[in-house]
C-alpha positions as a Python dict, from the first residue, in 0.01 Angstrom:
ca = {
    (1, 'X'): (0, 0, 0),
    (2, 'X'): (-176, 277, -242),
    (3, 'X'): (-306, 76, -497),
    (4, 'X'): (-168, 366, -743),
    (5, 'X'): (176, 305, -655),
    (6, 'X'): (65, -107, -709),
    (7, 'X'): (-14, -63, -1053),
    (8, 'X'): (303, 134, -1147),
    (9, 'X'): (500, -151, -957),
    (10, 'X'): (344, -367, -1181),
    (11, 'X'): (399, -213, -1521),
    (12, 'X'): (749, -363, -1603),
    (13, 'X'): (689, -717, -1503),
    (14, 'X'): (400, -719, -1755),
    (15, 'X'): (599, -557, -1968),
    (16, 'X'): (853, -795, -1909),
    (17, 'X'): (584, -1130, -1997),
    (18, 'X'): (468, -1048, -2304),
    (19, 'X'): (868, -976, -2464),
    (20, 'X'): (899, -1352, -2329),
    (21, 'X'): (543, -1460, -2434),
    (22, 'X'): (616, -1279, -2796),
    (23, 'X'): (947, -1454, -2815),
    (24, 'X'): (854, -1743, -2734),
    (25, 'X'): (587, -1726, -2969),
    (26, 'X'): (814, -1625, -3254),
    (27, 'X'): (1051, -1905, -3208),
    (28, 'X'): (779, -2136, -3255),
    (29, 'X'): (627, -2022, -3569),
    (30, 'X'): (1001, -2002, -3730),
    (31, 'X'): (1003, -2375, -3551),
    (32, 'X'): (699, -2462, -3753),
    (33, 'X'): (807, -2282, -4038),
    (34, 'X'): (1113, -2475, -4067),
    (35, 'X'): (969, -2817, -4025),
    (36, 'X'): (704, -2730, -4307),
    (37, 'X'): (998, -2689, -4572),
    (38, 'X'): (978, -3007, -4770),
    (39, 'X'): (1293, -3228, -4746),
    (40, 'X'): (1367, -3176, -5120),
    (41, 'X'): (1491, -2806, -5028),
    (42, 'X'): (1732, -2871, -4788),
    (43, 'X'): (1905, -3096, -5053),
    (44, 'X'): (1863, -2863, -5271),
    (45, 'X'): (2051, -2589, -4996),
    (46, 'X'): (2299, -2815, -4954),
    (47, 'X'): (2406, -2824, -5361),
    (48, 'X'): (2422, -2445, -5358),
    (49, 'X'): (2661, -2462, -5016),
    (50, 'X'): (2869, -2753, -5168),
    (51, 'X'): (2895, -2488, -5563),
    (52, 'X'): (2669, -2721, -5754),
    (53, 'X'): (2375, -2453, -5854),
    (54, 'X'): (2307, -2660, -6186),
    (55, 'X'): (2202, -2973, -5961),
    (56, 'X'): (2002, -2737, -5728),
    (57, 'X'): (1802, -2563, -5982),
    (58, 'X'): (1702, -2892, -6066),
    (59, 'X'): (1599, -2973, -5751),
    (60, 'X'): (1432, -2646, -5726),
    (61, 'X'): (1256, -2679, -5993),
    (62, 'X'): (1113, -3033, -5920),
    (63, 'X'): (949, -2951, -5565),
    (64, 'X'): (538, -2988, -5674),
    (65, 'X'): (419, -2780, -5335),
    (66, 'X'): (492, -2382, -5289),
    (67, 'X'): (420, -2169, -5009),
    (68, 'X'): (460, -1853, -4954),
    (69, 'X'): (803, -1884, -4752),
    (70, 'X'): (951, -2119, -5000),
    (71, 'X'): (863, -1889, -5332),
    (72, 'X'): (1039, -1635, -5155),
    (73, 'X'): (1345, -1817, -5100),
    (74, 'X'): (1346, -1894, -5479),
    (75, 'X'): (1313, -1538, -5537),
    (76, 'X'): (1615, -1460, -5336),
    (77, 'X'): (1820, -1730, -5513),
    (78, 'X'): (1732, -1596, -5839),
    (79, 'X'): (1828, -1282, -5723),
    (80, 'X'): (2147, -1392, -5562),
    (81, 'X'): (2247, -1557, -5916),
    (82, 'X'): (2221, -1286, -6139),
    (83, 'X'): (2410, -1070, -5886),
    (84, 'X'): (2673, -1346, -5919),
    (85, 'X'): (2680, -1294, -6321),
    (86, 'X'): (2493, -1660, -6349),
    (87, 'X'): (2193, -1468, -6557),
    (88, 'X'): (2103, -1803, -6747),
    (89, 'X'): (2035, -2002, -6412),
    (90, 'X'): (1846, -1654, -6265),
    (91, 'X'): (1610, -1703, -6526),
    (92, 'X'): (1543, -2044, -6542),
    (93, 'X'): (1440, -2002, -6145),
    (94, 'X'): (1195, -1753, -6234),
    (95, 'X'): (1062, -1889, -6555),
    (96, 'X'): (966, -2207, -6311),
    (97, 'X'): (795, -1993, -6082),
    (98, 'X'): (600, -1818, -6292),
    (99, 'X'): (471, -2118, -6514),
    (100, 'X'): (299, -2215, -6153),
    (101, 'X'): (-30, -2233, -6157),
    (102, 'X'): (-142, -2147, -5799),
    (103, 'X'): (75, -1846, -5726),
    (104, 'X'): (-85, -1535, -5552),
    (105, 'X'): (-92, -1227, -5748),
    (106, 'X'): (152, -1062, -5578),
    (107, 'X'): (424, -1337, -5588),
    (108, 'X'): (324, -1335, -5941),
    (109, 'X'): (394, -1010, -5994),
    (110, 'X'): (750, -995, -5771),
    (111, 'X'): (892, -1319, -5996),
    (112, 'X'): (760, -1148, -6333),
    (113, 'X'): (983, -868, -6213),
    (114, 'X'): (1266, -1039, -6137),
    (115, 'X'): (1237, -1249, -6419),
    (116, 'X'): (1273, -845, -6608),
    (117, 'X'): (1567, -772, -6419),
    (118, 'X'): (1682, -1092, -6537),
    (119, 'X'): (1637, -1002, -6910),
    (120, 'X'): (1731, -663, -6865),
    (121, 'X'): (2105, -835, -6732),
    (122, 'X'): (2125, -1017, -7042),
    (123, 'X'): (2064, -804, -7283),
    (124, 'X'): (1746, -902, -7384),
    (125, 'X'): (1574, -541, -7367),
    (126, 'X'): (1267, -658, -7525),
    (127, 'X'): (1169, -913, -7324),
    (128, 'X'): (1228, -703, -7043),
    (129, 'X'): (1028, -423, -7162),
    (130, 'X'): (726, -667, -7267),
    (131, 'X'): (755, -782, -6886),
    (132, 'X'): (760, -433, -6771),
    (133, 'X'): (429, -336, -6980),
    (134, 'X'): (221, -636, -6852),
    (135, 'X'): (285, -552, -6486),
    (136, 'X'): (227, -135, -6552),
    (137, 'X'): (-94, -312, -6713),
    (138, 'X'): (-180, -468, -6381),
    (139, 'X'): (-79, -182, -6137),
    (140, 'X'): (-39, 168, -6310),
    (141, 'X'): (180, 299, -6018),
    (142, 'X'): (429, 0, -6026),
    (143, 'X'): (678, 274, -5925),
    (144, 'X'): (982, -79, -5964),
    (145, 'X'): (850, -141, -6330),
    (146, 'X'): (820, 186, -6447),
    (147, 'X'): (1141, 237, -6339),
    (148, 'X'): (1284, -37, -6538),
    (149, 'X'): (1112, 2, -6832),
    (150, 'X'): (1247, 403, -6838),
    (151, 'X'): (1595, 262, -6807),
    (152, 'X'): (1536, 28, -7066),
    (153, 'X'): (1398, 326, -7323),
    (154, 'X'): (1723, 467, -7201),
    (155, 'X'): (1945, 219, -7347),
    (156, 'X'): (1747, 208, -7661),
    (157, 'X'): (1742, 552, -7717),
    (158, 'X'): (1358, 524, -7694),
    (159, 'X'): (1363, 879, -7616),
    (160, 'X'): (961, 989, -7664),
    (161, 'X'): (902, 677, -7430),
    (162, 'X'): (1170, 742, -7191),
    (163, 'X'): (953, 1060, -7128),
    (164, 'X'): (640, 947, -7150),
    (165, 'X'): (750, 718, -6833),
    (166, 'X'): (968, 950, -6681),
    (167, 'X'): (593, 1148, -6636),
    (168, 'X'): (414, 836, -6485),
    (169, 'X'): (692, 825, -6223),
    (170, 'X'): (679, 1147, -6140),
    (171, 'X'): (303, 1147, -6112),
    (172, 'X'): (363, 860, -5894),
    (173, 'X'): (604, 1017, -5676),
    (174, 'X'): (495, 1352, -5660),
    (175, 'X'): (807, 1460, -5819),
    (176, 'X'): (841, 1636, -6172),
    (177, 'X'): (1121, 1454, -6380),
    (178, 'X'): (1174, 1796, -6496),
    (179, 'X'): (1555, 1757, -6472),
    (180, 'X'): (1578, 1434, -6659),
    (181, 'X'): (1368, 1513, -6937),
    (182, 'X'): (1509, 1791, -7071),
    (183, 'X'): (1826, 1589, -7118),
    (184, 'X'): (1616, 1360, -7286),
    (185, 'X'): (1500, 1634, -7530),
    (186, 'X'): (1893, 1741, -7528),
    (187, 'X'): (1948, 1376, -7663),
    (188, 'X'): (1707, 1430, -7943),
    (189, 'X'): (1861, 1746, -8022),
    (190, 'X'): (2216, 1623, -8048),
    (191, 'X'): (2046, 1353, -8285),
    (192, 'X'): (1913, 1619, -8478),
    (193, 'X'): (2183, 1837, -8496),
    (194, 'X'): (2424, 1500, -8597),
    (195, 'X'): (2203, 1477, -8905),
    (196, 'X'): (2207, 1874, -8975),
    (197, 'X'): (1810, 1902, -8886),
    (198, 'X'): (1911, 2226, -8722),
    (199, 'X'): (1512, 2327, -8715),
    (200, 'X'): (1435, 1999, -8489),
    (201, 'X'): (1738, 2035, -8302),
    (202, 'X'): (1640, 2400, -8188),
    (203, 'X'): (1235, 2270, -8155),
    (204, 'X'): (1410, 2025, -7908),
    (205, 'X'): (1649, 2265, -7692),
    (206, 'X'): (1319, 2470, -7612),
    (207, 'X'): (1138, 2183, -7493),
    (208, 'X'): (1460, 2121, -7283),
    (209, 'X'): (1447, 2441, -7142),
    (210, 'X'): (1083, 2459, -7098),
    (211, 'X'): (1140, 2152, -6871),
    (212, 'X'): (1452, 2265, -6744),
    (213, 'X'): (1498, 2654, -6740),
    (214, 'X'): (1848, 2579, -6592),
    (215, 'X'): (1974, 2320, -6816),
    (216, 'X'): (2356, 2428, -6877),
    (217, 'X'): (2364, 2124, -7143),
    (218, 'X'): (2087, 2296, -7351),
    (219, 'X'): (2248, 2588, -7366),
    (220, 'X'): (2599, 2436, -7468),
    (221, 'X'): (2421, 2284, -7767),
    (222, 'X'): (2293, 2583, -7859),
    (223, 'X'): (2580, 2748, -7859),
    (224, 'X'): (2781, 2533, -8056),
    (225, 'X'): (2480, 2475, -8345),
    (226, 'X'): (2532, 2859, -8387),
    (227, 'X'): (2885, 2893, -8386),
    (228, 'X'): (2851, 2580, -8664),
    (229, 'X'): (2630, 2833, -8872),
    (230, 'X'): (2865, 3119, -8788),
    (231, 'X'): (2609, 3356, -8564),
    (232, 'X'): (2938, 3379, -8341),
    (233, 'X'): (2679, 3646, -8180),
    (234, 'X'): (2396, 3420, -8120),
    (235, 'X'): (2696, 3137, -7985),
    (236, 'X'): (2812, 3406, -7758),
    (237, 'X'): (2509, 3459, -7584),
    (238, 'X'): (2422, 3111, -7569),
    (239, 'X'): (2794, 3040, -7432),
    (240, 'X'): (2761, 3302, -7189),
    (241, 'X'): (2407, 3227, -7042),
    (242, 'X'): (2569, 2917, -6848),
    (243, 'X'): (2759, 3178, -6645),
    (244, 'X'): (2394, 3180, -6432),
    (245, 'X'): (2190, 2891, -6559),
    (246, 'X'): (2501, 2636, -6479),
    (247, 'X'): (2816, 2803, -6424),
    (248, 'X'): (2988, 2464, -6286),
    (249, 'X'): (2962, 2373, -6670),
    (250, 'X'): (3154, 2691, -6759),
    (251, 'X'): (3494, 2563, -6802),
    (252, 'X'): (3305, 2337, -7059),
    (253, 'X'): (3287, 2606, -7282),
    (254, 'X'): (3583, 2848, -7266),
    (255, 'X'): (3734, 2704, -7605),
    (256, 'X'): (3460, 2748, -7832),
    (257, 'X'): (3391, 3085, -7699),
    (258, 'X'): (3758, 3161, -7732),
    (259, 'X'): (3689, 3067, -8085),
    (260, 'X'): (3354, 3277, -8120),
    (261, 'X'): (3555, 3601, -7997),
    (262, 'X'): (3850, 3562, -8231),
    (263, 'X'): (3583, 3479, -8542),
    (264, 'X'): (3440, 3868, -8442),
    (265, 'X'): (3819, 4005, -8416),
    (266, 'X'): (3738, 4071, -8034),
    (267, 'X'): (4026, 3851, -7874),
    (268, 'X'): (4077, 4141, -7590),
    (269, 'X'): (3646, 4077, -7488),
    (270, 'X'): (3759, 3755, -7376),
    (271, 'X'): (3974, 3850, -7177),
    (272, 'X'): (3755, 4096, -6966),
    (273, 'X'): (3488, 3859, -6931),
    (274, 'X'): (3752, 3598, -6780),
    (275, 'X'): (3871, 3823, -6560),
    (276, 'X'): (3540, 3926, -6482),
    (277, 'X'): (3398, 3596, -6385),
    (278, 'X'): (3694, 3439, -6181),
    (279, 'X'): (3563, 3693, -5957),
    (280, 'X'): (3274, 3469, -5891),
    (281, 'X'): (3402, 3156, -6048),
    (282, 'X'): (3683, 3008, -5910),
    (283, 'X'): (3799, 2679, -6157),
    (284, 'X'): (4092, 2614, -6191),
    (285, 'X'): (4030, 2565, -6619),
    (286, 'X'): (3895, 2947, -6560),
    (287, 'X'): (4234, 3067, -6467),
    (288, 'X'): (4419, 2841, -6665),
    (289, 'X'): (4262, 2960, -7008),
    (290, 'X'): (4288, 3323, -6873),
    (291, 'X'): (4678, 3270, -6819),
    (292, 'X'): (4676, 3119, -7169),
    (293, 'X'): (4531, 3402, -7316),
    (294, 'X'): (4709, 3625, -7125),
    (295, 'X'): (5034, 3462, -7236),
    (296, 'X'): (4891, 3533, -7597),
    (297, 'X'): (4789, 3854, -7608),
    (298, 'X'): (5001, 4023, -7321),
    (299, 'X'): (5290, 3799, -7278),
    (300, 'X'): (5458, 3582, -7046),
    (301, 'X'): (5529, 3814, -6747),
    (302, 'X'): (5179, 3960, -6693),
    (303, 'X'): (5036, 3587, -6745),
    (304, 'X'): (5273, 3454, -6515),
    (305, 'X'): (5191, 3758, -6238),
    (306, 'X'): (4804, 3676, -6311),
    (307, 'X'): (4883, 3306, -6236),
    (308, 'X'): (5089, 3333, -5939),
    (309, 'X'): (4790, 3562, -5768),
    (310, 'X'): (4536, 3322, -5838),
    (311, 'X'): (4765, 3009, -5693),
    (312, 'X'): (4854, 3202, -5377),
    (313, 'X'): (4500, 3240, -5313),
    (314, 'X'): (4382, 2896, -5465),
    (315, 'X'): (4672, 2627, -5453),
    (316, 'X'): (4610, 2434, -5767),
    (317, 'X'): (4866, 2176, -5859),
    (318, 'X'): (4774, 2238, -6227),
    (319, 'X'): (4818, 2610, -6182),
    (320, 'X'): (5118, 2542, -6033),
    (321, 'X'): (5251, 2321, -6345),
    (322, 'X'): (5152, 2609, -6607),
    (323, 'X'): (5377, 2815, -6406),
    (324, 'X'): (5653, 2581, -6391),
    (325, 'X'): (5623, 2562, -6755),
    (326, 'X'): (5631, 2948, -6807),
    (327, 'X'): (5880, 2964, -6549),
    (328, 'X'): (6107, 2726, -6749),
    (329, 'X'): (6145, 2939, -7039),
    (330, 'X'): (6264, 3230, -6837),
    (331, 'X'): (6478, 3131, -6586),
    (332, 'X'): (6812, 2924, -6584),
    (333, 'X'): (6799, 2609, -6426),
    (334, 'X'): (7148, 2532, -6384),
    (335, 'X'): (7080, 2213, -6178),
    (336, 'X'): (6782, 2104, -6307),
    (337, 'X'): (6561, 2133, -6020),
    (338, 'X'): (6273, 2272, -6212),
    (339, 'X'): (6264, 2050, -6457),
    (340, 'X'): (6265, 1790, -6202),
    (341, 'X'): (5959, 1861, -6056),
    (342, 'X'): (5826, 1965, -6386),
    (343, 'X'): (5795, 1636, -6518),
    (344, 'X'): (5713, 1506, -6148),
    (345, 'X'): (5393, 1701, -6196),
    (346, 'X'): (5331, 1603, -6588),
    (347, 'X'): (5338, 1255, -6457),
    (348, 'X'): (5114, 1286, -6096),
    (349, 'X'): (4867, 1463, -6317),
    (350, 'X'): (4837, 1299, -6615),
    (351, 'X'): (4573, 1033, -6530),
    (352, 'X'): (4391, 1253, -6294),
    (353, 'X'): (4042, 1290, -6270),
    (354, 'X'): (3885, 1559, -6402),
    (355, 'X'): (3500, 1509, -6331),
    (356, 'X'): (3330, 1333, -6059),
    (357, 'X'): (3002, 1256, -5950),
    (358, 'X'): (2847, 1405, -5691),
    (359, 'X'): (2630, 1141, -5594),
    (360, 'X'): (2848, 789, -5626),
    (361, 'X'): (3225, 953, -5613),
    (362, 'X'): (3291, 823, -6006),
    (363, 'X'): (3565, 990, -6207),
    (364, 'X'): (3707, 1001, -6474),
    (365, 'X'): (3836, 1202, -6751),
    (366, 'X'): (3568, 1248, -6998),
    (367, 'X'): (3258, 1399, -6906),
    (368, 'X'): (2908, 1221, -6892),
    (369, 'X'): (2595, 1343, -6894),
    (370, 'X'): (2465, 1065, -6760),
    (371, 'X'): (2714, 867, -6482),
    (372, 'X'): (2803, 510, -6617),
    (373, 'X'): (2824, 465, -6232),
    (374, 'X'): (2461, 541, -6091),
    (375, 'X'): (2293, 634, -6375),
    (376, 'X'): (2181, 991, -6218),
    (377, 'X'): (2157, 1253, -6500),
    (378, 'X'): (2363, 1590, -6423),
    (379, 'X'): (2539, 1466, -6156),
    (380, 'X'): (2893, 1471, -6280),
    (381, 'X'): (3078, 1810, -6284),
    (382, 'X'): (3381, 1901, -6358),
    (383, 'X'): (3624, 1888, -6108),
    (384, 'X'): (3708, 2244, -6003),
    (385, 'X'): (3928, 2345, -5690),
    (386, 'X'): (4213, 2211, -5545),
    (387, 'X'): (4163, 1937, -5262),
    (388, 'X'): (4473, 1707, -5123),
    (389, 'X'): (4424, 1347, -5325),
    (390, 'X'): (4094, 1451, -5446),
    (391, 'X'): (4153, 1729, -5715),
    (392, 'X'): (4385, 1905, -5935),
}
């Protein structure tokens, strides 16, 4: 036989012996592995099958010898506790571990930071962050810490911190923060601006934009800070500038800039520039404020011809409710049909969403800069065109 075609014969049967020599091999070790575990654990296994955690804790707690395999599993339990809500018994776990004396660095470091999380679940944002600063102080580029501690300047409205870290984690990752940051500097502004610092507020909203060129929420604070001072101009132009920075955040701002054109006597401007940017724009509150103005200004029957358009080409249920309600005063609805489906519609649409987030699915019917869901800044928008059991 050609010793060429031998060898290739011979390929999958060693192939073949060392899967069944590695097996082998691995259910040994996890054989060894398991009879290593001191007796102690198992009991205390069996108090956390049989819903006595307070009794295995103890137990836990007592066992004199840790390896690496059994500092692990009290990780995980720790873990698995304050995922269960039991925060108290989370932290006593890792409070033990930590007080040992002949952990590795690394295990160290992995129960300090679960021991942060732990904190962090209580409440006890100080702890947390002093746990968070002694393992940055160890490892710079603790990409898991740094994390934490930003979220925990977060809740604290530790602003100045929560960007100092936001810039170590993106020096770490490679990625600028840019977009979080300048809602961070937006936060300080709004602070400002609640306590009528109008010069800080402004110093703020360019550092926001100097971060965040696009930032529709610096611009929207803008706006309104100079419609407060009555440079309806100035508002204007802020206003309009989310048309291209962020125009998913226009429908945010129709009514104040409804408010800025009627302060100038120019009621007819807005008009023009709705009609001008539901061109390009397609919401649903576009055309709906555009109807409404329409209404105002020109009355019912060219509002109502403007609507119906825009609904034949974009079904919106809420379109389609605004007409029913202009439709209601005109025509006579001798058996009550419209009226029926009227209030049908008041009452389908009255607790729906009108913002989600684009990257968990939240809603709701406020809008957040931040999602209470994921915690991902900018994420949530408003709701715009019409999908079946989705939007409005």
């Amino acid at each position: 036989m050609d010793p060429s075609l031998l060898w290739l014969l011979l390929l999958p049967v060693a192939a073949a012996s060392g899967w069944f020599a590695a097996r082998r091999e691995y259910r040994n070790r996890a054989r060894q592995s398991a009879a290593n575990l001191p007796q102690d654990y198992y009991k205390g296994l069996n108090f956390i099958l049989n819903e006595q955690p307070d009794k295995a804790i103890d137990v836990f707690m007592k066992l004199s010898d840790l390896d690496d395999s059994t500092v692990e599993i009290h990780l995980a339990l720790g873990s698995l506790f304050r995922r269960r809500g039991e925060v108290d018994r989370a932290i006593r776990l890792h409070q033990n571990l930590i007080n040992r004396p002949n952990l590795s660095t690394e295990l160290y470091s992995q129960a300090l930071q679960e021991l942060a999380l732990d904190y962090t679940s209580a409440g006890l944002l100080d702890r947390a962050e002093n746990l968070c600063l002694e393992l940055v102080d160890v490892d710079s580029r603790n990409l898991a810490a740094l994390k934490l501690l930003r979220d925990i300047y977060q809740q604290e409205k530790e602003w100045f911190r929560a960007i100092d870290v936001a810039r170590k984690i993106g020096a770490c990752l490679g990625e600028p923060q840019s977009l979080m940051i300048a809602h961070y500097y937006c936060e300080m502004a709004e602070q400002a601006w609640r306590k009528d610092d109008r010069v800080q507020a402004q110093r703020m909203l360019d550092k926001a934009l100097q971060e965040d060129p696009r930032c529709g929420r610096a611009f929207m604070i803008r706006g309104r800070i100079e419609q407060r001072q009555c440079n309806y101009d100035a508002a204007i132009s802020a206003y309009q500038k989310i048309e291209s920075k962020a125009p998913e955040y226009m429908s945010e701002i129709l009514q104040e800039l409804k408010a800025c054109y009627q302060a100038i006597g120019q009621k007819e401007k807005m008009v023009t520039y709705l009609k001008r940017i539901i061109r390009h724009h397609h919401g649903v509150e576009l055309v709906l404020t555009a109807a409404r103005m329409l209404r105002e200004y020109e009355g019912e029957d060219v509002a109502l011809a403007f609507l119906g358009q825009e609904v034949t080409e974009r079904p919106s249920l809420r379109g389609v409710q605004y007409m029913l309600e202009l439709d209601l005063g005109k025509v006579h609805d001798e058996k009550g049909y419209l009226s029926v489906i009227k209030a049908s519609l008041d009452k389908l649409l009255a607790n729906k969403p009108v913002y989600r987030c684009n990257n968990c699915g939240f809603t709701g019917v406020e809008m957040h800069w931040c999602c209470p869901s994921c915690k991902k800044w900018s994420s949530i928008k408003p709701i715009h065109e019409f999908q079946w059991g989705a939007s409005i």
